[in-house]
C-alpha positions in Angstrom: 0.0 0.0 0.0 2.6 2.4 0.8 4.8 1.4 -2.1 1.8 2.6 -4.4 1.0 5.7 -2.4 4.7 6.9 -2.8 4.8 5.6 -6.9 0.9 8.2 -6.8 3.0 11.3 -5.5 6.1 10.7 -8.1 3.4 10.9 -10.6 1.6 14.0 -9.4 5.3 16.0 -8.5 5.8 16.3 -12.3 2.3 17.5 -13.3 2.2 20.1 -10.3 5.6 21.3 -11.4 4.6 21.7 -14.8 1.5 23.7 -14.1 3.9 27.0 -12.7 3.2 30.0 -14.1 5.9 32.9 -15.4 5.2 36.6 -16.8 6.6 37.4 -19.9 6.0 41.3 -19.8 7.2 44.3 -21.6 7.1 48.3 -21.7 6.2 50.8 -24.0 9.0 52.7 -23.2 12.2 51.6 -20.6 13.7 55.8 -20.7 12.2 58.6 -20.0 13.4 61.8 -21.2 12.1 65.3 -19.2 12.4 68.4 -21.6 10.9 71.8 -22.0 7.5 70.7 -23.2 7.6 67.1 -21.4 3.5 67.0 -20.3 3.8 63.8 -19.3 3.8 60.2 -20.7 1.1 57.6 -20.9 2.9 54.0 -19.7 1.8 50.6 -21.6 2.6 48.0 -19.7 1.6 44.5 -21.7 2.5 41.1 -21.4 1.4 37.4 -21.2 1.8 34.5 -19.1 4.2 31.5 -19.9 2.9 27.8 -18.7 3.7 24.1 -19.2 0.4 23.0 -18.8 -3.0 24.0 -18.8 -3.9 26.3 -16.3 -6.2 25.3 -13.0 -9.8 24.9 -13.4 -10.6 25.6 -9.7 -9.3 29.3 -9.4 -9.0 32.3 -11.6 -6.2 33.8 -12.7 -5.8 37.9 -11.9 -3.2 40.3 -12.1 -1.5 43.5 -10.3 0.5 45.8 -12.0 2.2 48.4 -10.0 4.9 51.1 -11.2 7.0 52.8 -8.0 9.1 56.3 -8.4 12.0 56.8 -6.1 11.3 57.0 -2.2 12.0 60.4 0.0 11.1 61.5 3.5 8.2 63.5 4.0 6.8 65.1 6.8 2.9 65.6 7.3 1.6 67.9 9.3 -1.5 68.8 11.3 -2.9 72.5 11.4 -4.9 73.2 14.4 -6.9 76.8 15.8 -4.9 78.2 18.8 -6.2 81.5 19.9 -7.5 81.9 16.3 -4.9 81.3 14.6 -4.3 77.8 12.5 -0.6 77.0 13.4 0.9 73.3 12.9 0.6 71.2 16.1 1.5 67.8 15.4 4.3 66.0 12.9 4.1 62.8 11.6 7.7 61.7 9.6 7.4 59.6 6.6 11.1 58.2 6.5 9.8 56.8 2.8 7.2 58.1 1.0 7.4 56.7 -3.1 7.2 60.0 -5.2 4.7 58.2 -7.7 2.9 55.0 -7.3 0.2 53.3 -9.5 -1.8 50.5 -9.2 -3.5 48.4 -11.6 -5.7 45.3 -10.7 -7.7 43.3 -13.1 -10.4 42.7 -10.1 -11.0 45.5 -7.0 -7.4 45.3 -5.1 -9.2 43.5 -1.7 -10.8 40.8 -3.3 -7.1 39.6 -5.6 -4.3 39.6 -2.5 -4.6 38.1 0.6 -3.5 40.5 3.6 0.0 38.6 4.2 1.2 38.8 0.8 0.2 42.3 0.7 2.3 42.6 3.3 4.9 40.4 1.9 5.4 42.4 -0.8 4.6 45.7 -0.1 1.6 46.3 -2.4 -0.8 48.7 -1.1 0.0 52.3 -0.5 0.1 52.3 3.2 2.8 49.3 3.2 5.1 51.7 1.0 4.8 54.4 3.7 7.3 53.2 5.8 8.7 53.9 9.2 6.8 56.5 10.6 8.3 59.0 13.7 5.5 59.9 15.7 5.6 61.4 19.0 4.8 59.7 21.8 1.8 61.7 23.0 0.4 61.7 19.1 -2.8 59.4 18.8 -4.6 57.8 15.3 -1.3 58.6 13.6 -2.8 56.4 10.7 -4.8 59.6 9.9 -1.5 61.1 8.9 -0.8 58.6 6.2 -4.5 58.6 4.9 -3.9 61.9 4.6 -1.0 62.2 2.7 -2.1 59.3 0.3 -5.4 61.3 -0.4 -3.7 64.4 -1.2 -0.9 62.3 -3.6 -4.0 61.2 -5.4 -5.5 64.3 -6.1 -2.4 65.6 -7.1 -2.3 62.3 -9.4 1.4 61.0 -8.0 -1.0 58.0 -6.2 -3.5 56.2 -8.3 -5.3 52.9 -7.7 -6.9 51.7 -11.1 -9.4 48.7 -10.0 -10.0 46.7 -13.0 -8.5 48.5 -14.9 -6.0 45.6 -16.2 -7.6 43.6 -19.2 -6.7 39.8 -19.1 -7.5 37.7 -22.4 -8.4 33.8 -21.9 -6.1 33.8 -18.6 -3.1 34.5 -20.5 -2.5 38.0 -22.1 -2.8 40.7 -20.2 -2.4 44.9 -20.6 -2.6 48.5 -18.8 -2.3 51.7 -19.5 -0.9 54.5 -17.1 -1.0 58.2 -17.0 2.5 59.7 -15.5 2.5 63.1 -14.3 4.2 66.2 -16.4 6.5 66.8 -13.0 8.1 63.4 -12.3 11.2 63.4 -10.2 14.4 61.8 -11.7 15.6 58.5 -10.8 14.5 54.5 -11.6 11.2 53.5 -11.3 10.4 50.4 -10.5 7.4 48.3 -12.2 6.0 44.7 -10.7 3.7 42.7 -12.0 2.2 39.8 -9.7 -0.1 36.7 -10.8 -2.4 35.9 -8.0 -4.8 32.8 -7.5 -6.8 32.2 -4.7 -5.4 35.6 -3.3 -1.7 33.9 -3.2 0.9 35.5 -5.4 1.8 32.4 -7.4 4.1 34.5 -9.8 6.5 37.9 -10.2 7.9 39.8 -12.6 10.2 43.3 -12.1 11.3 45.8 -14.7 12.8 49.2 -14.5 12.4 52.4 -16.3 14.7 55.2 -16.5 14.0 58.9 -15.9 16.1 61.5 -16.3 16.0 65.6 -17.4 17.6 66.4 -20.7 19.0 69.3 -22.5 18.0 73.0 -20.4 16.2 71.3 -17.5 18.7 69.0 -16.6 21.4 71.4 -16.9 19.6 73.9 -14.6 19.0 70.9 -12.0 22.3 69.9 -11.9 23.7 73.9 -11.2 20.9 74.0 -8.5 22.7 71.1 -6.5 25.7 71.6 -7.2 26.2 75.3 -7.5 23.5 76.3 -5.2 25.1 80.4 -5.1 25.1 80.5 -8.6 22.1 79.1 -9.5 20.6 81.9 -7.5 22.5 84.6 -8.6 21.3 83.6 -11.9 17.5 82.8 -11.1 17.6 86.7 -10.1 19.0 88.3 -13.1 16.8 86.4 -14.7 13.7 87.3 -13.1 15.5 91.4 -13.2 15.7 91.4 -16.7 12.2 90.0 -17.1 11.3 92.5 -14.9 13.1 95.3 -16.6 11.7 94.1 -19.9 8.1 94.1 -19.0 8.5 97.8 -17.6 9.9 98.8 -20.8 7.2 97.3 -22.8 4.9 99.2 -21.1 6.4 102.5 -21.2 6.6 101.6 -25.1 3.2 101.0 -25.1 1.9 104.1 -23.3 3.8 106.0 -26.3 
């Protein structure tokens, strides 16, 4: 009996192990050049999935697509009214914040990841928002985050696209997404997760690059490194435009 229990499972090991699934994805565009009349970029992210066997009949395939800009610190603040006055009365520190992040799901976002892989991998916006300072006497500093996610998304750096992902017979699979005119430089990091039964059963990473080109990166680059001259110059600048604007007016009263 147990010799033909232990010849069942050699069998099965094979057929389970040819049932995995990969992601074979791509980008519209890996580089992202920032110039003058840069007003922002519209991301296809397309793709398919790879398998060795037909795919499970007793769960459904989904996908996630997320694309991450670099991380920074922020702080968030609280305004309150002391003696009539709004003044800032409690901090919250954000020791990393993503500058952009999207999210694409080909179902709502709660009903395709279980909580622990969310975790595990750091899907949702609030598991991005990392390491928070908050003084000790500081309740509901959850608020903070909420906060600052809802103000990202209205200034459309955060974005959470529910079904928004269209899969085709369980294997090819696309999104489109909007990036913002001002996007800081750096890599920007995009995932894309296969999920059944809420477990993530497969991951793929790929990077784009963004970088300021020509006038605007010149100018960012004297900013940090020549801080002195960069502001000796931003004020000619604005006291010849200055100048100019008076004269064109006392040309125009002639």
């Amino acid at each position: 009996m147990r010799a033909l229990v232990l010849a069942l499972a050699l069998v099965a090991v094979p057929a389970w192990l040819g049932a995995e699934e990969k992601v074979v994805s791509g980008l519209s565009e890996d580089r992202i050049e920032i110039t003058a009349n840069f007003n922002g970029s519209d991301l296809l992210i397309y793709g398919a999935v790879s398998r060795d066997a037909p795919p499970p009949t007793d769960s459904s395939l989904d996908v996630i697509i997320t694309v991450q800009g670099p991380s920074f610190p922020v702080n968030v603040r609280r305004k309150s009214r002391v003696l009539g006055i709004w003044v800032n009365t409690d901090t919250v520190t954000v020791d990393s914040a993503p500058s952009f992040y999207a999210i694409a799901t080909t179902r709502p976002f709660e009903q395709i990841i279980s909580n622990t892989d969310d975790i595990r991998y750091s899907v949702a916006f609030t598991r991005e928002l990392r390491s928070m300072s908050v003084a000790r006497t500081l309740m509901y500093s959850h608020n903070f985050t909420t906060a600052l996610i809802r103000i990202r998304q209205k200034q459309g750096f955060y974005a959470l696209q529910d079904a928004s992902v269209r899969l085709a017979q369980d294997t090819l699979f696309r999104t489109d997404i909007r990036l913002p005119a001002n996007l800081v430089e750096g890599v920007y990091k995009t995932r894309i997760f296969l999920t059944r039964n809420k477990q993530v059963v497969a991951l793929d990473e790929r990077s784009i690059y963004v970088r300021k080109v020509g006038l605007e990166r010149w100018l960012f680059r004297l900013s940090r490194t020549q801080p002195a001259i960069y502001g000796a110059l931003a004020l000619a600048i604005a006291a010849f435009a200055g100048w100019a604007a008076s004269a064109g007016f006392r040309a125009l009263k002639r």
